[in-house]
C-alpha atoms as one frame of an Amber mdcrd trajectory, in Angstrom:
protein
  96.642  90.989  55.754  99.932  90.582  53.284 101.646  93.751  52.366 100.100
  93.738  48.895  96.455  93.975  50.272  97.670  96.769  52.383  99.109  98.738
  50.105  95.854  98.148  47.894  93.708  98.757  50.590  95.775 101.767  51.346
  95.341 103.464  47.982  91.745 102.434  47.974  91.469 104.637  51.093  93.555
 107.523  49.768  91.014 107.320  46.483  87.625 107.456  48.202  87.698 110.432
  50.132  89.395 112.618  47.388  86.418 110.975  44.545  83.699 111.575  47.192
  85.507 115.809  47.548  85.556 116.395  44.135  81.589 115.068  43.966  81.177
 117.826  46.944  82.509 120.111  45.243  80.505 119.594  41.908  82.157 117.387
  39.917  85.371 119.407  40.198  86.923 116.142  37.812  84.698 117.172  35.179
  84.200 120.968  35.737  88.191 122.041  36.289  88.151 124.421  33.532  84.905
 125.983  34.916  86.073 125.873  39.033  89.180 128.018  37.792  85.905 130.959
  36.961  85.116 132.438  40.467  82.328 135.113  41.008  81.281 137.354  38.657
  83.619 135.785  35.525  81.893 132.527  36.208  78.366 134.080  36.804  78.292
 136.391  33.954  79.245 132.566  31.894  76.473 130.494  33.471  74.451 133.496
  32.809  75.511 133.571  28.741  75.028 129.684  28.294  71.417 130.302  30.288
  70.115 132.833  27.487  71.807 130.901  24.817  69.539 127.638  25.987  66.657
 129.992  26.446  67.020 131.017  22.886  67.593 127.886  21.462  64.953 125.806
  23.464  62.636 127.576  25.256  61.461 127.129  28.879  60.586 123.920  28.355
  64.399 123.182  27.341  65.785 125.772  29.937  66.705 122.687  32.199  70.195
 122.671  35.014  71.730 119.743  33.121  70.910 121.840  29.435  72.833 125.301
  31.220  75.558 123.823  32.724  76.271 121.806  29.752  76.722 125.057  27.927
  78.469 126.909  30.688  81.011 124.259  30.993  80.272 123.489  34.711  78.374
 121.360  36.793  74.202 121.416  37.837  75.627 121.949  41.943  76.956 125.070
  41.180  74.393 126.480  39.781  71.854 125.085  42.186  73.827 127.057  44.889
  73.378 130.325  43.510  69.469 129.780  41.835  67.682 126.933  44.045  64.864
 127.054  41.597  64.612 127.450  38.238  62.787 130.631  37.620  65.231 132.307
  40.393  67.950 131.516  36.586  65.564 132.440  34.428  65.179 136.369  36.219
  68.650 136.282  36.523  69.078 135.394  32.469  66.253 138.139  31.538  67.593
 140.663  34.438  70.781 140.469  32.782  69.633 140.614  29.463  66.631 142.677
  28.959  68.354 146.138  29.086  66.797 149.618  29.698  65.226 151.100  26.585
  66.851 154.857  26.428  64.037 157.722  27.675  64.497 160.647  25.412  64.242
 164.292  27.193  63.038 166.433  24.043  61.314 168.986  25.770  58.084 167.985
  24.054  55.291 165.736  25.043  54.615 164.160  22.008  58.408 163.646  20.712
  59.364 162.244  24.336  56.865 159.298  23.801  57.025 159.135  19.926  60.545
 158.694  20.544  60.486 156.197  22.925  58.073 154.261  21.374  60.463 154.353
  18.025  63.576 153.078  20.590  61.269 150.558  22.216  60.359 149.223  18.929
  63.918 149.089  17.115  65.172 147.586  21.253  62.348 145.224  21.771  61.111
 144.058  18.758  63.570 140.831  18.292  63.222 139.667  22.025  59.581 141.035
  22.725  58.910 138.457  19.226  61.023 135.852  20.441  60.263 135.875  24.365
  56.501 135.470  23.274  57.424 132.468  21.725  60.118 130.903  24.172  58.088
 131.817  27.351  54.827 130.431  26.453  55.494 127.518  28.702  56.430 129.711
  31.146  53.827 132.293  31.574  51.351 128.978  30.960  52.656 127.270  34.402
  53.552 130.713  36.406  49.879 132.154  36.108  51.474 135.259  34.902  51.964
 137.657  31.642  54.297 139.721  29.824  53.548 142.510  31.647  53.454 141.318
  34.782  57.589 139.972  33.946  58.364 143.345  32.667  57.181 144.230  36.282
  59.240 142.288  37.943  62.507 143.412  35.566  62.031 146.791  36.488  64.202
 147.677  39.409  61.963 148.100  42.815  60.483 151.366  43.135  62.040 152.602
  39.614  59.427 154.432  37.686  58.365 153.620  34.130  59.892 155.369  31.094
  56.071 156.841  30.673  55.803 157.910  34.088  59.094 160.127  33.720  57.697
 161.206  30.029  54.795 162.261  31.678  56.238 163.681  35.098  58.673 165.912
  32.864  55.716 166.909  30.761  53.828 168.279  34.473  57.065 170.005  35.529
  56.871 171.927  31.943  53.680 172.861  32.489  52.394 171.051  29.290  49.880
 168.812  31.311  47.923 169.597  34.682  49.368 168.152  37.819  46.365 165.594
  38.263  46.021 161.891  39.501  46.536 159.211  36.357  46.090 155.841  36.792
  49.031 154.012  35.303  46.751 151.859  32.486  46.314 155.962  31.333  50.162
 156.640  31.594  51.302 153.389  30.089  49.100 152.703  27.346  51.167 153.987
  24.518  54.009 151.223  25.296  50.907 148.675  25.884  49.701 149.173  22.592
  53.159 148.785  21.001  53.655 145.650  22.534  50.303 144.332  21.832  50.824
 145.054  18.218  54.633 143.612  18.159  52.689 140.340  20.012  49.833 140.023
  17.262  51.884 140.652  14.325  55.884 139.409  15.489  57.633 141.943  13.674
  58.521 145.737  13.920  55.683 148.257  14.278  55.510 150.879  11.611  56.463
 154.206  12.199  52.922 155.160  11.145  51.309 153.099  13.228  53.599 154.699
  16.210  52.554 158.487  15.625  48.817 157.464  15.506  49.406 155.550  19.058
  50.206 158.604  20.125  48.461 161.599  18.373  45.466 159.707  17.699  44.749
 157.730  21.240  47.070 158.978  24.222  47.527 162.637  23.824  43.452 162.868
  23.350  43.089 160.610  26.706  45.732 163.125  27.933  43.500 165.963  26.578
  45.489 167.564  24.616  45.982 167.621  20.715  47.998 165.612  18.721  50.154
 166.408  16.037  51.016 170.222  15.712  48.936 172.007  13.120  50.549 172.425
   9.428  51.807 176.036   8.594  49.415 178.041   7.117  49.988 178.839   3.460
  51.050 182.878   3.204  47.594 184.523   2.241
């Protein structure tokens, strides 16, 4: 072999293994503003682009090649940190789908009229918009709404109605008795039954009567507090 087709051959060499490293490494040639993110700065990106997709296109359009598109990196890397899809898709919502404040009122029936009203000023946009976006999703996952809000919730963390009730057995307003938790958690069911049906806010009025007119009964007590009596 002449010097020319060894120095060809040479550089041919020198070329392979670095093209074949940068595939490794997930098309580091094409991702090299996104391999400069590391850890968290790059996860809390992918993350962003992945709820931006999810948004825009549903599940059916919550694809690798859509997210890392958006992300500015490369389908490998994300593989390595969610092998499967819906392991990104908890991640997205996990991240996403923040706690709705529990108010501590002293009261019963403000505690859950109050959550509801946070609930429904928190929820109402994604609650709407998840409906829509995760048809596909619940469709092919055998699963519901509920049953994701489930699996959101942190392990072993108790519902806000569970802690609005609990407080309301410490203060002596209700008797320390067994509930199942359809009983404890039907005021936020109801909301989100009538955000699904109708895909806008719930009205305030609508929102008291969940709660004076249905739970506090099933609780046994009474609802709204009396009106002042007119002076005699």
């Amino acid at each position: 072999m002449d010097r020319k087709h060894e120095r060809i051959a040479g550089e041919r060499g020198a070329i392979g293994p670095q093209a074949s490293a940068r595939r490794a490494d997930g098309d580091a040639t094409r991702d090299s503003g996104a391999s400069r993110r590391r850890g968290p700065k790059l996860e809390d990106a992918i993350l962003d682009a992945a709820w931006e997709v999810l948004i825009e296109h549903g599940y059916h359009g919550f694809t690798y090649e859509a997210i890392a598109a958006r992300a500015g990196t490369s389908r490998p890397v994300l593989y390595r940190r969610w092998p499967q899809r819906d392991d990104l898709l908890l991640a997205t919502l996990t991240k996403f789908w923040q706690p709705i404040a529990v108010p501590d009122t002293g009261s019963l029936r403000d505690d859950a009229i109050g959550f509801l009203r946070n609930a429904n000023a928190d929820r109402a946009p994604t609650i709407t918009l998840m409906s829509v976006q995760l048809a596909d999703y619940f469709r092919d996952a055998g699963t519901s709404f509920s049953e994701l809000r489930d699996t959101l919730l942190p392990p072993g963390q108790a519902t806000a109605f569970d802690m609005i009730v609990a407080r309301a057995v410490e203060r002596g307003e209700l008797p320390d008795v067994s509930r199942s938790s359809r009983v404890v958690n039907l005021p936020f069911d109801l909301l989100r039954h009538d955000l699904l049906t109708t895909m806008r806010a719930v009205p305030d009025e609508s929102i008291v009567e969940i709660v004076d007119e249905v739970w506090l009964p099933l609780l046994g007590v009474s609802g709204a507090p009396s009106p002042p009596r007119a002076p005699a």
